[in-house]
N, C-alpha and C positions, 0 to 999 in steps of 0.2 A: 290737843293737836289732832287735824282728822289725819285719817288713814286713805294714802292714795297708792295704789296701784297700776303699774304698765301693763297690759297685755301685749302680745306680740300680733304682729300682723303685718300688712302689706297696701299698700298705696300706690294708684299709679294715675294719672290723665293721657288718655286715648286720644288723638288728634288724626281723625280720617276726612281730607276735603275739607275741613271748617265746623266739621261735628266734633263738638267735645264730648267727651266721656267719661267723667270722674269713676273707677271705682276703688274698691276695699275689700278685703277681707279679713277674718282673725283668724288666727293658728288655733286650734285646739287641742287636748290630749284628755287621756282618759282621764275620770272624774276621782278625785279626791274623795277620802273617808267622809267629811263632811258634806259634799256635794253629791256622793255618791245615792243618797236617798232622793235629789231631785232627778238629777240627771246622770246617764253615765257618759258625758262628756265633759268639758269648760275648756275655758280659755286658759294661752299658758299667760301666767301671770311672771311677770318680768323681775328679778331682781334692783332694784336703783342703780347697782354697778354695773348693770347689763342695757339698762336703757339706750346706752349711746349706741349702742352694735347694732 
């Protein structure tokens, strides 16, 4: 069974005059024990129950 994760973030389309503008971002928080040796940030990673919020 693979393993899939949410990250949290933010989505919007820009609409100035007929110029579209897709953008994105992702939330992040400080880095986990694990992740801590690459980076001291990541991404927050979502619960399943939380996905829909």
């Amino acid at each position: 069974m693979p393993c899939v994760y949410a990250w949290g973030g933010s989505r919007d389309t820009w609409d100035k005059e007929g110029d579209v503008l897709h953008t994105c971002t992702i939330i992040t928080t400080n880095a986990n024990d694990l992740m801590k040796p690459i980076h001291n940030r990541m991404p927050v990673i979502l619960d399943p129950e939380r996905e829909a919020i």
